[in-house]
mmCIF file of the N, C-alpha and C atoms, coordinates in Angstrom:
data_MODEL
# 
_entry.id   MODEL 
# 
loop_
_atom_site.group_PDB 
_atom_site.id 
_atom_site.type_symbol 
_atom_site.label_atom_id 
_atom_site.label_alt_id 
_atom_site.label_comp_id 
_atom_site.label_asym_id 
_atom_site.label_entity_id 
_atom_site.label_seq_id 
_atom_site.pdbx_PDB_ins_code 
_atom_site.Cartn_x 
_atom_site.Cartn_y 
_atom_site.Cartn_z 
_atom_site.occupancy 
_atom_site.B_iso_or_equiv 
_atom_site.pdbx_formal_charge 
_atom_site.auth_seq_id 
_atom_site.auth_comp_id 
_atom_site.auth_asym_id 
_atom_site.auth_atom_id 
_atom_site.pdbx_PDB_model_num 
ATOM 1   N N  . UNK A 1 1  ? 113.672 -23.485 75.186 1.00 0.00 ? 1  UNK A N  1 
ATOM 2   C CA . UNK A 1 1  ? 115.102 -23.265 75.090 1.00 0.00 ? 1  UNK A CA 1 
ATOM 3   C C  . UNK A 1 1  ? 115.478 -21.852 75.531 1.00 0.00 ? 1  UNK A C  1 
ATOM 4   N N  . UNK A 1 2  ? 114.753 -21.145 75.024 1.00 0.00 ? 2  UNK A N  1 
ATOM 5   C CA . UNK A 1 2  ? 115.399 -19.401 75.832 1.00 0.00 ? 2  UNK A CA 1 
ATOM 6   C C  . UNK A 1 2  ? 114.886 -19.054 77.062 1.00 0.00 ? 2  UNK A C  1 
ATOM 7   N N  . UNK A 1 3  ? 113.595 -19.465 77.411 1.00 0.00 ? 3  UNK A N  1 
ATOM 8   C CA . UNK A 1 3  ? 113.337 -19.175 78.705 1.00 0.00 ? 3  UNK A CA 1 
ATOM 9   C C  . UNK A 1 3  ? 114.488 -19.911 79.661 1.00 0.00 ? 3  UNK A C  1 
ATOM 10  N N  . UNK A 1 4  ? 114.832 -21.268 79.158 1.00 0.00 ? 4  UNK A N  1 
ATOM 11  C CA . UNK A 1 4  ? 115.469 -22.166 79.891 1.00 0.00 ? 4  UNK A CA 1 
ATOM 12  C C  . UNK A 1 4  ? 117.143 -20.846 80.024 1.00 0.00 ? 4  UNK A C  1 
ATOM 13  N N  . UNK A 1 5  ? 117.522 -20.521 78.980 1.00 0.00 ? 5  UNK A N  1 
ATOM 14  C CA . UNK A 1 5  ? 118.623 -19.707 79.025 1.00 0.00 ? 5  UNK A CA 1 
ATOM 15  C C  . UNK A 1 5  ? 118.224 -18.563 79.904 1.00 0.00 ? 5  UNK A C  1 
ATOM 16  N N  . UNK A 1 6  ? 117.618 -17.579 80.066 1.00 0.00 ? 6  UNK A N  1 
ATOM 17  C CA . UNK A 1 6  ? 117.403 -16.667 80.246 1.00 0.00 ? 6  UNK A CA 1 
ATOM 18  C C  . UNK A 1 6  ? 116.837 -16.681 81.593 1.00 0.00 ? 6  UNK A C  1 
ATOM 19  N N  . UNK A 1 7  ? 116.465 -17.786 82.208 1.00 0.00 ? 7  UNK A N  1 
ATOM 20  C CA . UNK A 1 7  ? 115.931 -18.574 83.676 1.00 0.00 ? 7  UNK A CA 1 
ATOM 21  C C  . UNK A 1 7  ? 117.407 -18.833 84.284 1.00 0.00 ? 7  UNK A C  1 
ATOM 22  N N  . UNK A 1 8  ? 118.530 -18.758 83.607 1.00 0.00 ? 8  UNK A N  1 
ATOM 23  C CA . UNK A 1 8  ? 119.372 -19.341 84.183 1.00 0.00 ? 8  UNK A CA 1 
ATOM 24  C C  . UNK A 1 8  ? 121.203 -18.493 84.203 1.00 0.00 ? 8  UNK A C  1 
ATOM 25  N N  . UNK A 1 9  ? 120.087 -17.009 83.439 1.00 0.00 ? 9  UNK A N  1 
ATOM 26  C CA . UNK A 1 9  ? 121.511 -16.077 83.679 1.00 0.00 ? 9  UNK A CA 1 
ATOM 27  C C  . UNK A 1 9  ? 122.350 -16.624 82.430 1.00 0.00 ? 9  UNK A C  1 
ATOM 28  N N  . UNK A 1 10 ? 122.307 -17.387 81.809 1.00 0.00 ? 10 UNK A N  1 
ATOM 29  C CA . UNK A 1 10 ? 123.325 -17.750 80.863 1.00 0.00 ? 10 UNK A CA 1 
ATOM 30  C C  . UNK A 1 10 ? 123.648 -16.413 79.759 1.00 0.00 ? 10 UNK A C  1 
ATOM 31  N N  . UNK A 1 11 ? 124.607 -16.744 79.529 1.00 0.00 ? 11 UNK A N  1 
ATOM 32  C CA . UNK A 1 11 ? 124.705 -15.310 77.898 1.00 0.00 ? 11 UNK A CA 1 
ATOM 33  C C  . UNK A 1 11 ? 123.684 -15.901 76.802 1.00 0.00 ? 11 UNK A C  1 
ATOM 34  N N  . UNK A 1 12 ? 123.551 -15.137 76.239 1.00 0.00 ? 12 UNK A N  1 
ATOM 35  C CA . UNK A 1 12 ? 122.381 -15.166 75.263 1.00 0.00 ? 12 UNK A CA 1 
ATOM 36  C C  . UNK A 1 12 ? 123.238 -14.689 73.756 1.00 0.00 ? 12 UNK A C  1 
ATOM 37  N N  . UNK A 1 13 ? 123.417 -16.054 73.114 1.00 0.00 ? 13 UNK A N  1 
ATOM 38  C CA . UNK A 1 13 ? 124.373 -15.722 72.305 1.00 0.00 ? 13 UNK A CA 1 
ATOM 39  C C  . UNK A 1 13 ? 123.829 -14.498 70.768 1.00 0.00 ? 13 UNK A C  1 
ATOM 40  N N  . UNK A 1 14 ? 124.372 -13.732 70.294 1.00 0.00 ? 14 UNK A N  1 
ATOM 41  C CA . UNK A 1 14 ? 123.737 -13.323 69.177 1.00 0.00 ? 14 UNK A CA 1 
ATOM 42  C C  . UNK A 1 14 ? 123.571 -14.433 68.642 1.00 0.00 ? 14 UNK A C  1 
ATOM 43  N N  . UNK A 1 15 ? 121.945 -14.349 67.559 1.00 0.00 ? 15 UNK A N  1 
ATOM 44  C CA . UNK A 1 15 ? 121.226 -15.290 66.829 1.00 0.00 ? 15 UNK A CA 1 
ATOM 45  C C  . UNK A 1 15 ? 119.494 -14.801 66.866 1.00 0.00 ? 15 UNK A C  1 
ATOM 46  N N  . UNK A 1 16 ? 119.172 -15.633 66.475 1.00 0.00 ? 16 UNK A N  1 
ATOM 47  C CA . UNK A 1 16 ? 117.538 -15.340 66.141 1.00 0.00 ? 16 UNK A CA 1 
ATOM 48  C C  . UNK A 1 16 ? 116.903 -15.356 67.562 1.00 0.00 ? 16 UNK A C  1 
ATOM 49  N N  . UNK A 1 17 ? 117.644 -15.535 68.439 1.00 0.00 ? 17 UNK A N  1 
ATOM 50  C CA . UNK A 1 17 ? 116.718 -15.567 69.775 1.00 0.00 ? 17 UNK A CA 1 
ATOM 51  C C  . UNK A 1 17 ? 116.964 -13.919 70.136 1.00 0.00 ? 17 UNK A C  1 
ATOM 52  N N  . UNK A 1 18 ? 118.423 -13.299 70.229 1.00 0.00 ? 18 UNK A N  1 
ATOM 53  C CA . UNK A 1 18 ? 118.897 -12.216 70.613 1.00 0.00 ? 18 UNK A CA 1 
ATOM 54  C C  . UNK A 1 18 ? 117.782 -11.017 70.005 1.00 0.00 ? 18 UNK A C  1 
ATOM 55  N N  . UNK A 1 19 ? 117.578 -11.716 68.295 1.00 0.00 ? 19 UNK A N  1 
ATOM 56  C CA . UNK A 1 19 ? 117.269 -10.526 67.686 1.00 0.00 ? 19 UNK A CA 1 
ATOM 57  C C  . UNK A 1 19 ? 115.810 -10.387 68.014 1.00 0.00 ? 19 UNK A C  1 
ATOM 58  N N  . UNK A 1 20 ? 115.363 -11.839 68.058 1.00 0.00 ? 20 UNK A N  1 
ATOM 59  C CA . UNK A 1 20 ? 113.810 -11.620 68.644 1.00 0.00 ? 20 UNK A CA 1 
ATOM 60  C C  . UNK A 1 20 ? 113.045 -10.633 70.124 1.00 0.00 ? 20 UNK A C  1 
ATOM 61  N N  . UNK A 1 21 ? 114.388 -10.775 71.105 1.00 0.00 ? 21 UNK A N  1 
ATOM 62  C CA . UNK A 1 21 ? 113.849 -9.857  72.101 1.00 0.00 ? 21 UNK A CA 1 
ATOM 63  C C  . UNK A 1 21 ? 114.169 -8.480  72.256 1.00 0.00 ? 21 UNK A C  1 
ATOM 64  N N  . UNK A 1 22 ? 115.002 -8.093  70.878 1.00 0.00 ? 22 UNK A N  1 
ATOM 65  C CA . UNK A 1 22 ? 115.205 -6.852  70.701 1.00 0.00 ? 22 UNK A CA 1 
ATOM 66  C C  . UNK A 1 22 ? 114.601 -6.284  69.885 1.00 0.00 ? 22 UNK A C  1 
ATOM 67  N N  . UNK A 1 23 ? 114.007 -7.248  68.463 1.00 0.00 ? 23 UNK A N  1 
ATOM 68  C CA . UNK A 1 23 ? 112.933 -6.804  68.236 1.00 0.00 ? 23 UNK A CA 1 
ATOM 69  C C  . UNK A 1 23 ? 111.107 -6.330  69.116 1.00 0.00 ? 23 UNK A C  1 
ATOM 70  N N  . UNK A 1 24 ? 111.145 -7.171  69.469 1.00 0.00 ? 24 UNK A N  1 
ATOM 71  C CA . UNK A 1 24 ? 109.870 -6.668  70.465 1.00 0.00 ? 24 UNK A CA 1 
ATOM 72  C C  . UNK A 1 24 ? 110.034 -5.874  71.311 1.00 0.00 ? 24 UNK A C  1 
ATOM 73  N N  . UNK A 1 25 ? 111.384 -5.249  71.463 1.00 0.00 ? 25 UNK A N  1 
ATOM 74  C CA . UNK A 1 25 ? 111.454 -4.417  72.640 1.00 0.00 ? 25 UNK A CA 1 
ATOM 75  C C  . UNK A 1 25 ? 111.656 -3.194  71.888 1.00 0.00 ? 25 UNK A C  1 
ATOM 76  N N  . UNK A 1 26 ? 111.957 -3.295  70.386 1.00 0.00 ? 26 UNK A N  1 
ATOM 77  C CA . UNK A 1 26 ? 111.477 -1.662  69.108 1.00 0.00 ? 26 UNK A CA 1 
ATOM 78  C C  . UNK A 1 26 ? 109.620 -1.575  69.615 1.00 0.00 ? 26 UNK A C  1 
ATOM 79  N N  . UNK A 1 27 ? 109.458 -3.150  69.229 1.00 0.00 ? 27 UNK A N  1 
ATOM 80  C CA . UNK A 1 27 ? 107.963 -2.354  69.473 1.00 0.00 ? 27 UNK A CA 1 
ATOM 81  C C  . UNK A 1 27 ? 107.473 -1.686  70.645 1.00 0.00 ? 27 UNK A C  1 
ATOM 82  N N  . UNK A 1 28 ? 108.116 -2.786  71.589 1.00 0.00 ? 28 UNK A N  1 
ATOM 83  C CA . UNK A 1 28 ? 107.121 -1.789  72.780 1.00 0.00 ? 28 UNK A CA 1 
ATOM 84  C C  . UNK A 1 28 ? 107.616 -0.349  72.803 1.00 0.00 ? 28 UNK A C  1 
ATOM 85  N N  . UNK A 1 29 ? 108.537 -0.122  72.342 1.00 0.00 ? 29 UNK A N  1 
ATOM 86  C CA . UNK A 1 29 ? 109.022 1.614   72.915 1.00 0.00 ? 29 UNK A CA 1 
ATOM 87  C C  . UNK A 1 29 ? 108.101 2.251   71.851 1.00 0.00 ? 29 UNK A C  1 
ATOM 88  N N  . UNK A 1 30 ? 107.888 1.449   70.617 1.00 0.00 ? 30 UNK A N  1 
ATOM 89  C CA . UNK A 1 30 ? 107.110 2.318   69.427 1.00 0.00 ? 30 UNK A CA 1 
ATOM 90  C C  . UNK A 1 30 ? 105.461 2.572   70.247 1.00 0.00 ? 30 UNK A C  1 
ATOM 91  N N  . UNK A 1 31 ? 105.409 1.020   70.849 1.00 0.00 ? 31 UNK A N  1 
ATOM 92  C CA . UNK A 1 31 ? 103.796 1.290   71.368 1.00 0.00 ? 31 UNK A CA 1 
ATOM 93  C C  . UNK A 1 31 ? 103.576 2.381   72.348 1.00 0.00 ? 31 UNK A C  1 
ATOM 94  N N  . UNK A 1 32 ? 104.740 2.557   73.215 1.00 0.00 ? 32 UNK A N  1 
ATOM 95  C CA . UNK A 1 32 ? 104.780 3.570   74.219 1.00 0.00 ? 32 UNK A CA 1 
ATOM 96  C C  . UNK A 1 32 ? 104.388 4.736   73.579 1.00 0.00 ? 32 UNK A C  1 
ATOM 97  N N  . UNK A 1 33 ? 105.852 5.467   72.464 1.00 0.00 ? 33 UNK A N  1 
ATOM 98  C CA . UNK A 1 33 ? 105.667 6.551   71.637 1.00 0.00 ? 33 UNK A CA 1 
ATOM 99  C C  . UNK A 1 33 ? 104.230 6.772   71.641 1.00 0.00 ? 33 UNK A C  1 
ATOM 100 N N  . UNK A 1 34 ? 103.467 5.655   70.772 1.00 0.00 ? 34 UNK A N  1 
ATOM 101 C CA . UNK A 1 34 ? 101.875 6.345   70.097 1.00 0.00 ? 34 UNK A CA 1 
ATOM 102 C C  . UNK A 1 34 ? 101.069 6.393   71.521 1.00 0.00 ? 34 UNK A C  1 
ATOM 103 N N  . UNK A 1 35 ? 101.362 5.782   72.312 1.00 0.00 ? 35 UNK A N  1 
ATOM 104 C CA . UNK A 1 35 ? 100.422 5.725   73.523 1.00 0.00 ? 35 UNK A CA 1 
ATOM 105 C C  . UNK A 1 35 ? 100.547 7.706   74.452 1.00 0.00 ? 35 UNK A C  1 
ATOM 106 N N  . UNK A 1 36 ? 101.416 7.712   74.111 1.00 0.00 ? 36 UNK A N  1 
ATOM 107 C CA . UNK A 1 36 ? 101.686 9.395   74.437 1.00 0.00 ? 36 UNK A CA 1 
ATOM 108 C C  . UNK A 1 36 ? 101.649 10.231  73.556 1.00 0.00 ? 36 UNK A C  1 
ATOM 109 N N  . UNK A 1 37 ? 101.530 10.217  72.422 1.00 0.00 ? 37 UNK A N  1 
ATOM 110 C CA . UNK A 1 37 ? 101.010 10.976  71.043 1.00 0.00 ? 37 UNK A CA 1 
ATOM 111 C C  . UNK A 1 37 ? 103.029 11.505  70.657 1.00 0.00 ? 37 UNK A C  1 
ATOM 112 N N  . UNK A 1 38 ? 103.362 10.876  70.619 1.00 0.00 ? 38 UNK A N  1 
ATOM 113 C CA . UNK A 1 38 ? 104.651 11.080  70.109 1.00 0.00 ? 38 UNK A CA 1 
ATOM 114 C C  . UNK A 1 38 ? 105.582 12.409  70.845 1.00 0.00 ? 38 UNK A C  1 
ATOM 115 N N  . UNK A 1 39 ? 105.458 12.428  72.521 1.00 0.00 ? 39 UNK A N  1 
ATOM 116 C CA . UNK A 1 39 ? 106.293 13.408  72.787 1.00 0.00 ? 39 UNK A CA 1 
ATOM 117 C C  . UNK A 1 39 ? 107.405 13.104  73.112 1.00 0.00 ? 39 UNK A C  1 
ATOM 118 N N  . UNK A 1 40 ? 107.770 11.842  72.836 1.00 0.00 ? 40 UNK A N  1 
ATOM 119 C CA . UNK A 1 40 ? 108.658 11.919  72.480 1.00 0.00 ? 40 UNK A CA 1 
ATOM 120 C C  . UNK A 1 40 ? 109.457 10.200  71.367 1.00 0.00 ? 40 UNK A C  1 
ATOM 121 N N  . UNK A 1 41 ? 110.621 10.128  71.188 1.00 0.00 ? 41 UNK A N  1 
ATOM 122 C CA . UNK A 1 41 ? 110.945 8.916   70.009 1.00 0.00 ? 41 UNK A CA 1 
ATOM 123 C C  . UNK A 1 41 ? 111.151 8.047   70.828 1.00 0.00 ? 41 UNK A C  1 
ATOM 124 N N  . UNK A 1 42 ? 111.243 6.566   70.107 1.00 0.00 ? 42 UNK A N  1 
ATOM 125 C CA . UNK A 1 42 ? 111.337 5.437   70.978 1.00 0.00 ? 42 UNK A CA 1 
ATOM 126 C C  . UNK A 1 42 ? 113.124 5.039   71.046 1.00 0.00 ? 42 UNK A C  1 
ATOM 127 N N  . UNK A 1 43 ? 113.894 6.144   70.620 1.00 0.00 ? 43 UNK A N  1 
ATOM 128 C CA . UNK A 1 43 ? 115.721 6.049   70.660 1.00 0.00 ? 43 UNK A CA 1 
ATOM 129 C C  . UNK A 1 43 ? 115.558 6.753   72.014 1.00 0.00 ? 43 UNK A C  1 
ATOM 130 N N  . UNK A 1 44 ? 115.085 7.940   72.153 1.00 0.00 ? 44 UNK A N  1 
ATOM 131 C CA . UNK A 1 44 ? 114.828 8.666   73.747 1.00 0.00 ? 44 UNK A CA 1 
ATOM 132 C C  . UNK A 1 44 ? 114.375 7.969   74.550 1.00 0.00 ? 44 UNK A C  1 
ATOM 133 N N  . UNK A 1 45 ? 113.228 7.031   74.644 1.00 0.00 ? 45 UNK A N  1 
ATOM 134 C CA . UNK A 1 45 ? 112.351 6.414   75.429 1.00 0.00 ? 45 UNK A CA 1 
ATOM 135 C C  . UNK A 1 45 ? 113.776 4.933   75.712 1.00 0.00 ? 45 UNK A C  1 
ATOM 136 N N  . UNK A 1 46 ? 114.088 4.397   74.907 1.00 0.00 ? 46 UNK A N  1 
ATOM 137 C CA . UNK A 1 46 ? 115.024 3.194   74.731 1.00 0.00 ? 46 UNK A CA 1 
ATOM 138 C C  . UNK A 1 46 ? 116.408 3.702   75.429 1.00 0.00 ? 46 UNK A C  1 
ATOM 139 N N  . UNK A 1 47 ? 116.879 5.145   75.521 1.00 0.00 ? 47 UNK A N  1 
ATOM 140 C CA . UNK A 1 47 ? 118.037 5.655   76.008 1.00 0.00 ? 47 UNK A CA 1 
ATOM 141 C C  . UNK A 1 47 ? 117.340 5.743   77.270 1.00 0.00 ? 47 UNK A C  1 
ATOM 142 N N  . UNK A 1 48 ? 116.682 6.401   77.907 1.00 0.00 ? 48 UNK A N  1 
ATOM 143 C CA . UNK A 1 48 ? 116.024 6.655   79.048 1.00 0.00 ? 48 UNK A CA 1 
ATOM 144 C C  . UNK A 1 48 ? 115.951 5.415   80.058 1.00 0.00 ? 48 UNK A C  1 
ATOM 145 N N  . UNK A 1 49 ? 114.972 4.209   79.568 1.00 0.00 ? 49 UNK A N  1 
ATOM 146 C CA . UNK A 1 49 ? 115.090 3.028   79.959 1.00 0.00 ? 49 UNK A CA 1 
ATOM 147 C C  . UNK A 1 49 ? 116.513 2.482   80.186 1.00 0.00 ? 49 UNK A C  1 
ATOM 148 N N  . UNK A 1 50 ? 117.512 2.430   79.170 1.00 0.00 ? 50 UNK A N  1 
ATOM 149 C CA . UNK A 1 50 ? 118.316 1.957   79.565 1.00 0.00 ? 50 UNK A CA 1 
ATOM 150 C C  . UNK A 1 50 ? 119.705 2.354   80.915 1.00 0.00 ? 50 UNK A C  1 
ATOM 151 N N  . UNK A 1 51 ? 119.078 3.657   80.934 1.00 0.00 ? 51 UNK A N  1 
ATOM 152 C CA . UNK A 1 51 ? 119.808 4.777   81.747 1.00 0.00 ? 51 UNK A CA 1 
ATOM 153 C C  . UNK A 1 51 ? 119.344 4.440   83.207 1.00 0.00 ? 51 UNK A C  1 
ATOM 154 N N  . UNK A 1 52 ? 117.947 3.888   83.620 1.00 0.00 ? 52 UNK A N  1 
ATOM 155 C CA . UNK A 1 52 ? 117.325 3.796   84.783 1.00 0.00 ? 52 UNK A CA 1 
ATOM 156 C C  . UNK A 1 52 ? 118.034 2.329   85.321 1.00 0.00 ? 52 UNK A C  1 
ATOM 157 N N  . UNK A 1 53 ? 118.752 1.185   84.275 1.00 0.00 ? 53 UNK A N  1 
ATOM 158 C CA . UNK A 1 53 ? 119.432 0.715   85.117 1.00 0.00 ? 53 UNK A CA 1 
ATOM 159 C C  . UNK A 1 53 ? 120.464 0.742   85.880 1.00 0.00 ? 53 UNK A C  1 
ATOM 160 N N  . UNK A 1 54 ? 121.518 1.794   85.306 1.00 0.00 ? 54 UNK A N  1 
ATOM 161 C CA . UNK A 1 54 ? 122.865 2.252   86.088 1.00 0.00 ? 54 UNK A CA 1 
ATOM 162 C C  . UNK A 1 54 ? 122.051 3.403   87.351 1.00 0.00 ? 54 UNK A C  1 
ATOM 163 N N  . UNK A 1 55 ? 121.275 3.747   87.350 1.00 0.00 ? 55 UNK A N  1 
ATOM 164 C CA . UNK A 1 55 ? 120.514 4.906   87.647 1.00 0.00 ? 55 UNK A CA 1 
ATOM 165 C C  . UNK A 1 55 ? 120.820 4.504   89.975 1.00 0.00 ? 55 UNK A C  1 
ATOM 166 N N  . UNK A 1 56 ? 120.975 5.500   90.540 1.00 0.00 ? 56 UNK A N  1 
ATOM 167 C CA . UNK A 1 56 ? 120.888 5.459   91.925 1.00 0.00 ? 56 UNK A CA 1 
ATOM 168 C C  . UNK A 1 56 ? 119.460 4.421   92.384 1.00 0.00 ? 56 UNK A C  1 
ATOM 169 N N  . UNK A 1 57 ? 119.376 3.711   93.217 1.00 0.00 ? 57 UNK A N  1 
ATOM 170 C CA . UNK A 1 57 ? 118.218 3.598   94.003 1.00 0.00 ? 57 UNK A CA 1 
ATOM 171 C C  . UNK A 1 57 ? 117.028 4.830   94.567 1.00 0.00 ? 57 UNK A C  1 
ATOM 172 N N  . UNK A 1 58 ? 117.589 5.845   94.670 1.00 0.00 ? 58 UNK A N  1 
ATOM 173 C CA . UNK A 1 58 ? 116.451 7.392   94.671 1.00 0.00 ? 58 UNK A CA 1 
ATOM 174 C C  . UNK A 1 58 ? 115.971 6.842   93.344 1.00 0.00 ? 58 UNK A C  1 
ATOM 175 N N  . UNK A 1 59 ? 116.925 7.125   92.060 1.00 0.00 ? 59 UNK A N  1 
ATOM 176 C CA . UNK A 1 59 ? 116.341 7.616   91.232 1.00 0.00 ? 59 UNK A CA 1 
ATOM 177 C C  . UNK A 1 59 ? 114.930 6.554   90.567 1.00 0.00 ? 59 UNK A C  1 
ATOM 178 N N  . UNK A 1 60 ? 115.612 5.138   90.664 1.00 0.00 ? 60 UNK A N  1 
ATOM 179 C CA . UNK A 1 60 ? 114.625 4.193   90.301 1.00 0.00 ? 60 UNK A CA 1 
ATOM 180 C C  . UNK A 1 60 ? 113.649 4.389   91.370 1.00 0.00 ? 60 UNK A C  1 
ATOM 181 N N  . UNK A 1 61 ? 113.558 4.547   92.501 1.00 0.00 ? 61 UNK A N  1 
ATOM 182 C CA . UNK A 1 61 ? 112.304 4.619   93.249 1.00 0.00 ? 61 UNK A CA 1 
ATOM 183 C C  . UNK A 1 61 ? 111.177 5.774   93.025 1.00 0.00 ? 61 UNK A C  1 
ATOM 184 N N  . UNK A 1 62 ? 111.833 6.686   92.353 1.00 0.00 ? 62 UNK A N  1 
ATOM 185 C CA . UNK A 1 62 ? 111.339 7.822   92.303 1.00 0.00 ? 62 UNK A CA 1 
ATOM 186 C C  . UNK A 1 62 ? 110.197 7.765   91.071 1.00 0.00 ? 62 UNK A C  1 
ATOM 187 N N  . UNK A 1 63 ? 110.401 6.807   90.313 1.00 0.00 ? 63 UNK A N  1 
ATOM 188 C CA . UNK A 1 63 ? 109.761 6.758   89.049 1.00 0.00 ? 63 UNK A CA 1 
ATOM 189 C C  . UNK A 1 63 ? 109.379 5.356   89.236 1.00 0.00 ? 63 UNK A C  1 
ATOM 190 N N  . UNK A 1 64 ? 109.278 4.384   90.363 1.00 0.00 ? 64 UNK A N  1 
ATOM 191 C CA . UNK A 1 64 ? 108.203 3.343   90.708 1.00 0.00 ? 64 UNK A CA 1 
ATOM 192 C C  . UNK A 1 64 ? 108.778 2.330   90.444 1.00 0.00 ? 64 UNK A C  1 
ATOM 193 N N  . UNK A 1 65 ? 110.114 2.076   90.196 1.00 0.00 ? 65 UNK A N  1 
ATOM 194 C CA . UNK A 1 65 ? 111.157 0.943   89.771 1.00 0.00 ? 65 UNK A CA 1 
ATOM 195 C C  . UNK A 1 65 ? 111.538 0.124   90.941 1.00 0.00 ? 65 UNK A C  1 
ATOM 196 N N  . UNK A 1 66 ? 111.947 -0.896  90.923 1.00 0.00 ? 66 UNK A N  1 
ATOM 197 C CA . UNK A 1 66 ? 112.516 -1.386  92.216 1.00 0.00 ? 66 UNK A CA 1 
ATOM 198 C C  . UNK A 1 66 ? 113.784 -0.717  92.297 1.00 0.00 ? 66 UNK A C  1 
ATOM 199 N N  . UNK A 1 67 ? 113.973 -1.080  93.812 1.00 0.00 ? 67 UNK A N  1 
ATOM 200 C CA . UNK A 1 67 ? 115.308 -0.393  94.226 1.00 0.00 ? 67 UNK A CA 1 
ATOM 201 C C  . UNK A 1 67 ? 116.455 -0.906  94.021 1.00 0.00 ? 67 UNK A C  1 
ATOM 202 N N  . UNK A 1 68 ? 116.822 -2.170  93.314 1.00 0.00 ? 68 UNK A N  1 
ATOM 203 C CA . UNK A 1 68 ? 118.163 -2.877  92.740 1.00 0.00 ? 68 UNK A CA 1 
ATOM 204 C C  . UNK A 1 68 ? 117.372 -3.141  91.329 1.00 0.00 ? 68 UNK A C  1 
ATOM 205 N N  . UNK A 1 69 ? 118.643 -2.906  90.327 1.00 0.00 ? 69 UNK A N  1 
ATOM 206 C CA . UNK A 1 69 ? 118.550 -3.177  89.012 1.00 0.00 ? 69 UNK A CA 1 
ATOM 207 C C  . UNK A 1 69 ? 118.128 -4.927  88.789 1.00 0.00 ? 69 UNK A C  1 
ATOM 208 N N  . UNK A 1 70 ? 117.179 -5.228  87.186 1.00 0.00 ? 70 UNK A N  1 
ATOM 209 C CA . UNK A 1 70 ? 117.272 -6.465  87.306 1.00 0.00 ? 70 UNK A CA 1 
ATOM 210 C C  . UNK A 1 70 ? 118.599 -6.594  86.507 1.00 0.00 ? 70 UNK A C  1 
ATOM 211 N N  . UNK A 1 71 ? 119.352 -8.113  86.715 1.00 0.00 ? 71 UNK A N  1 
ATOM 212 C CA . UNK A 1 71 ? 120.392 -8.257  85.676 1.00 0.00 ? 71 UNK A CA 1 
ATOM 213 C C  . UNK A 1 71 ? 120.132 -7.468  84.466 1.00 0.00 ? 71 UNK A C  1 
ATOM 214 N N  . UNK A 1 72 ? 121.271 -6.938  84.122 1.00 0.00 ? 72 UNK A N  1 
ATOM 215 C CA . UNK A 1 72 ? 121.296 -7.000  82.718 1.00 0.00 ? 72 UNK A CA 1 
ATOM 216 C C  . UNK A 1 72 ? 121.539 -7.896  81.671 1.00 0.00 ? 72 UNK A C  1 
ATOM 217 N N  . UNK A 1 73 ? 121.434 -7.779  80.449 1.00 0.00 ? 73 UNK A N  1 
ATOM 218 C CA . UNK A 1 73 ? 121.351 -8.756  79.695 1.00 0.00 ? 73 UNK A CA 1 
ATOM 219 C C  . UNK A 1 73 ? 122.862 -9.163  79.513 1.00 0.00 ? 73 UNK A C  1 
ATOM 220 N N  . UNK A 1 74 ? 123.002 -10.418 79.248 1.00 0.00 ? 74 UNK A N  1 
ATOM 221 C CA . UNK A 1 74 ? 124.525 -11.303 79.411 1.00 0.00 ? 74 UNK A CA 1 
ATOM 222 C C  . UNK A 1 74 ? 124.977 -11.199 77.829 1.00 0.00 ? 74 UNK A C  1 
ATOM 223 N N  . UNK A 1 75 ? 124.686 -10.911 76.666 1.00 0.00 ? 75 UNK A N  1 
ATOM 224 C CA . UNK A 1 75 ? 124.871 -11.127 75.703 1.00 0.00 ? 75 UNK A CA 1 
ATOM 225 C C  . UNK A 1 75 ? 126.151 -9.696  75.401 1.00 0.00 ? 75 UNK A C  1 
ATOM 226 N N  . UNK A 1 76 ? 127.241 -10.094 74.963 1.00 0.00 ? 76 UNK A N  1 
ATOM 227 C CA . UNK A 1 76 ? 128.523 -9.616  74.891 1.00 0.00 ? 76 UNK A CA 1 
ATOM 228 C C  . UNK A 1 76 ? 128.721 -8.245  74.113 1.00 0.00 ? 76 UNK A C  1 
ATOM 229 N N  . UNK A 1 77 ? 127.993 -8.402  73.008 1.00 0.00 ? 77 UNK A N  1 
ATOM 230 C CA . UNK A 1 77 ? 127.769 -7.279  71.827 1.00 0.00 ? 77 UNK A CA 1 
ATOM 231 C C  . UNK A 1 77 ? 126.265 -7.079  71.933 1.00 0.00 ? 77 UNK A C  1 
ATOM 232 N N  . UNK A 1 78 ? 126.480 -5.335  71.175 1.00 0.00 ? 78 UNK A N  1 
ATOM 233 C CA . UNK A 1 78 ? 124.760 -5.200  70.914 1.00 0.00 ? 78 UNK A CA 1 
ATOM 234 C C  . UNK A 1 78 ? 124.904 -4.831  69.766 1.00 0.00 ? 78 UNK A C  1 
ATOM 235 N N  . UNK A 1 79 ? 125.605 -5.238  68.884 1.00 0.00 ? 79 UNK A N  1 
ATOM 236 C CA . UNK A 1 79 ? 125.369 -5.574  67.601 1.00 0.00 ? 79 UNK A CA 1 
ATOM 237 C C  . UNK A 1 79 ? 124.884 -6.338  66.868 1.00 0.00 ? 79 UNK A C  1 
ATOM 238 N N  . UNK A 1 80 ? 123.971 -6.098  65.909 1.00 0.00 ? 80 UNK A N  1 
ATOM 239 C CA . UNK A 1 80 ? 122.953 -7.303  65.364 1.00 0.00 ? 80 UNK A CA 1 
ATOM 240 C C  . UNK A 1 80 ? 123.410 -6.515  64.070 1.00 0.00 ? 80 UNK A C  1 
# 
């Protein structure tokens, strides 16, 4: 059911699916954090990331990104 949503651009309504890929996406920034010995937090690392999608084509290339953003996520609020 969510791949099927999420395969297909649809909005992704808040609910237990929303919160599930935002939960795993605390962890990975947490796994990042310890993987670099904490230089820095996973709110910096999570601001950063999210900054590289509005970000120029230089800038994503520059740091190994593709050169067009992928969609962003369709879901209306980022309130959970």
């Amino acid at each position: 059911e969510l791949a099927t949503l999420l395969d297909a651009g649809e909005p992704l309504p808040s609910g237990p699916h929303e919160r599930a890929l935002r939960c795993a996406a605390i962890v990975g920034c947490d796994a990042v954090v310890a993987a670099v010995g904490g230089a820095f937090c996973a709110h910096e690392l999570g601001t950063y990331l999210a900054g590289l999608l509005d970000a120029p084509a230089e800038a994503r290339l520059a740091v190994g990104l593709a050169e067009h953003p992928p969609k962003r996520h369709a879901t209306k609020c980022k309130a959970y």
